[in-house]
N, C-alpha and C positions, 0 to 999 in steps of 0.2 A: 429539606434534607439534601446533603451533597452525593452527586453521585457513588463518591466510595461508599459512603453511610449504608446509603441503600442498598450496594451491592453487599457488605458485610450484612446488613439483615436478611437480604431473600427478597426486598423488593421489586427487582428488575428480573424481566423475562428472562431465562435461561435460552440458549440458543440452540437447538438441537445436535446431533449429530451427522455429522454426512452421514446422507439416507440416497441412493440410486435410484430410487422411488418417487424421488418428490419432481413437481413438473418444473418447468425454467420458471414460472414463475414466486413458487414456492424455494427455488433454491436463491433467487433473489431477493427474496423477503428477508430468508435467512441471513445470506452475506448483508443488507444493509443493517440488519438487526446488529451484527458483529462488527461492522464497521462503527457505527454510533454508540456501543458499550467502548470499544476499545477510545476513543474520543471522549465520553465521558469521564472514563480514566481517565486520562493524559490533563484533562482541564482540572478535573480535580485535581488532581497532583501539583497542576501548575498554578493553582491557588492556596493548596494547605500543602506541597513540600512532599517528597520523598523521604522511608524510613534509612539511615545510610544502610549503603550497601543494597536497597532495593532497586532490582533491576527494573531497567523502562526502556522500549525500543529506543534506537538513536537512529533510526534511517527507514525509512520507506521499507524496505525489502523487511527488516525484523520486523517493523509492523504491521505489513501483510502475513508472518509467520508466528507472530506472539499469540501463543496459546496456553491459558491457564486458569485450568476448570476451577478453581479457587475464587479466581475473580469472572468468572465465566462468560471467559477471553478464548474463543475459538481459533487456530488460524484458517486461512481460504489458500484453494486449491488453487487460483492463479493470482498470483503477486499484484497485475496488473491491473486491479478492483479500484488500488489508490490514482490510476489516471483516467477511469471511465467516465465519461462525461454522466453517466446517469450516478453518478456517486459524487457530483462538484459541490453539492453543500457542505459533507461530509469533510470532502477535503478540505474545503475552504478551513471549516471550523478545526481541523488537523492541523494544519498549517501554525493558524494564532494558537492551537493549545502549546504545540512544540515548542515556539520559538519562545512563548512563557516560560515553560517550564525551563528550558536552557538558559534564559537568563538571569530566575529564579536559582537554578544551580550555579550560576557564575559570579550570585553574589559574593564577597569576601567573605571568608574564613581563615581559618589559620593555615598560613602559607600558601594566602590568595595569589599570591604571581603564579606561583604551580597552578593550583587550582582555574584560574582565568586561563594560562595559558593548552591547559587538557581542553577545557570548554570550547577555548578558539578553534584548537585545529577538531573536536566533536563535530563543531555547527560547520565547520569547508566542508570534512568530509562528509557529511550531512547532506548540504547542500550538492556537493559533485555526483553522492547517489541518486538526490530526488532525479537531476538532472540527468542519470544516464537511464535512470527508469523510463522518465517521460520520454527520452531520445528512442527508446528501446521500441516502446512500446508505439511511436508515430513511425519509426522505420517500419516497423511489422505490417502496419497499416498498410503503408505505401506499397509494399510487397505485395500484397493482398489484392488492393486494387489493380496493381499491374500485370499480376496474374489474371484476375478477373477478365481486366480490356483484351488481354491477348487472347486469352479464351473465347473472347468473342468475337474475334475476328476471325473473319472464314479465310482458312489459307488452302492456297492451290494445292493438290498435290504433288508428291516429288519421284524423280524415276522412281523411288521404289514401290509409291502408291499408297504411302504410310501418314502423305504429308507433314511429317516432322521435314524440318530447316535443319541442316546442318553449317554450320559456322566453322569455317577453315580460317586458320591462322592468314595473314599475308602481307 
């Protein structure tokens, strides 16, 4: 049975609600829960085809935010689940559904030049989103850590006894 199949009958777990209650590690079950329906979607689709006109993310960020209790598609409260190293299988398997399904869509039809040519500049700007996500989200890191180091570094104090550094222009 293909995943849509199953999702049309009731087979697949449903994925709760955000709940403030649940521990990190029950909020993680949940997000990978969401993460792997919404992946089984997208494979399904990129083996039996989209209804026309049925929407399907086109970019990392929509499918961090695609949510629809129909297909019980959740979305997550931080965008950035699709670069987390504890979510790489997930992704990986994201990755091969997409670029099926977009090519899938780029077969000929009528008035395939239009049609190939929407598909092309979809999969750039596609690709220039995955890209400023994973950018986004390794800069933040870097931040992070560099706040960290500085943090632990022990600094003198300054006339005022405050020990903050002031930086004059010169």
């Amino acid at each position: 049975m293909s995943p849509l199949t199953a999702a049309r009958t009731g087979n697949l777990a449903v994925v709760d609600p955000v709940s403030p209650n649940l521990s990190p590690a029950q909020k993680g079950a949940r997000t990978r829960a969401s993460f792997q329906r919404k992946v089984e979607l997208l494979e399904a689709w990129s083996l039996s085809g989209l209804a026309h006109g049925t929407w399907y993310p086109r970019s990392l960020v929509e499918f961090a935010a695609w949510e629809d209790p129909e297909l019980e598609v959740t979305a997550w409260r931080k965008p950035n689940v699709v670069v987390d190293p504890k979510y790489a299988d997930l992704r990986q398997r994201y990755d091969v559904a997409a670029k099926r399904l977009l090519e899938r869509l780029a077969k000929p039809v009528r008035g395939g030049n239009e049609v190939r040519k929407r598909i092309t500049a979809e999969q750039s700007a596609i690709a220039i989103a995955q890209q400023l996500v994973t950018e986004r989200f390794e800069h933040n890191a870097t931040r992070k850590e560099l706040r960290l180091a500085l943090a632990n570094q022990s600094m003198p104090p300054t006339a005022n006894g405050k020990g903050r550094v002031r930086l004059v222009k010169g």
